[in-house]
C-alpha positions in Angstrom: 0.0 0.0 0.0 1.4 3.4 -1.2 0.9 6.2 0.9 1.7 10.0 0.3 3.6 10.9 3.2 2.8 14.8 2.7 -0.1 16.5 5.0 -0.7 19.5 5.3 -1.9 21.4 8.9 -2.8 24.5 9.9 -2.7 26.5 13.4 -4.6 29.3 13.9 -4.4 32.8 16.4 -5.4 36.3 16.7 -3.1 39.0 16.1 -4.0 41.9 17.9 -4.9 44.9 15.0 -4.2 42.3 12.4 -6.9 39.7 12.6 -7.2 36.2 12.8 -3.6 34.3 11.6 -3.3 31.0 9.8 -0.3 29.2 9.8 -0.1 26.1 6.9 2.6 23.6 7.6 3.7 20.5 4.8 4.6 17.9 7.0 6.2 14.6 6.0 6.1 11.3 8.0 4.3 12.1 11.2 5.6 15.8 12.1 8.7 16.9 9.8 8.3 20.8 8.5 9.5 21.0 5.3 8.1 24.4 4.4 5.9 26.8 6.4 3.9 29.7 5.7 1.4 33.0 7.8 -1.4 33.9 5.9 -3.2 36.8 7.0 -6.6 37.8 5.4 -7.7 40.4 7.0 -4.1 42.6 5.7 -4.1 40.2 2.7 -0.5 39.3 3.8 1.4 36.1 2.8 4.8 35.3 4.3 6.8 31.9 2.9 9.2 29.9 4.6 11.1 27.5 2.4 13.2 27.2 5.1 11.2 27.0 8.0 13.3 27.7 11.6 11.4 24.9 13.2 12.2 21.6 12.2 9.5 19.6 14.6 5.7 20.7 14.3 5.1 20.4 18.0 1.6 18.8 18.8 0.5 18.0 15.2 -2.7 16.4 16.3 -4.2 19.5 17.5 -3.7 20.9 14.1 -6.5 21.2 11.4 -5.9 19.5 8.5 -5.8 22.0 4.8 -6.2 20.5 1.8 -2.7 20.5 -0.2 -4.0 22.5 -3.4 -4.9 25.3 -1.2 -1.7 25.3 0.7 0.1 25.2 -2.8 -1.4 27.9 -3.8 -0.8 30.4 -1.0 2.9 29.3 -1.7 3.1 30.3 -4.9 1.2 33.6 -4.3 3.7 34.3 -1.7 6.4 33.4 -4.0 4.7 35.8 -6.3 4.4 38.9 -4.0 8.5 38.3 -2.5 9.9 38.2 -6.5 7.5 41.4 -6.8 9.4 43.3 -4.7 
């Protein structure tokens, strides 16, 4: 049996004069970050890490689970915005 070992989870907190915070993780195996990103709707901000600075998502099954194509596609409007400027 084949098995993607990709998932991808999402954290959520209030920012205080920003708005609610949503932070997507892709995982591999049971907790591995292998890229990160903060999405903020409410300022419409997207900020990438390719290289996240935590290695170890820390309590992954109190995460909510996201959907990979809508993680991939903050990525790539993040990636968008940074080559923008």
């Amino acid at each position: 049996m084949s098995e993607n070992t990709r998932k991808y989870l999402e954290t959520s907190q209030i920012i205080p004069s920003k708005g609610m915070s949503y932070t997507m993780y892709e995982i591999e195996g049971q907790d591995t970050i292998l890229r990160m990103l903060t999405f903020i709707p409410d300022n419409d901000e997207i900020h990438i890490y390719p290289k996240p600075p935590v290695k170890k998502l820390y309590k992954p099954e109190l995460c909510k689970k996201v959907e990979e194509n809508e993680f991939l596609g903050l990525w790539s409007m993040g990636e968008e915005r940074k080559a923008g400027n």
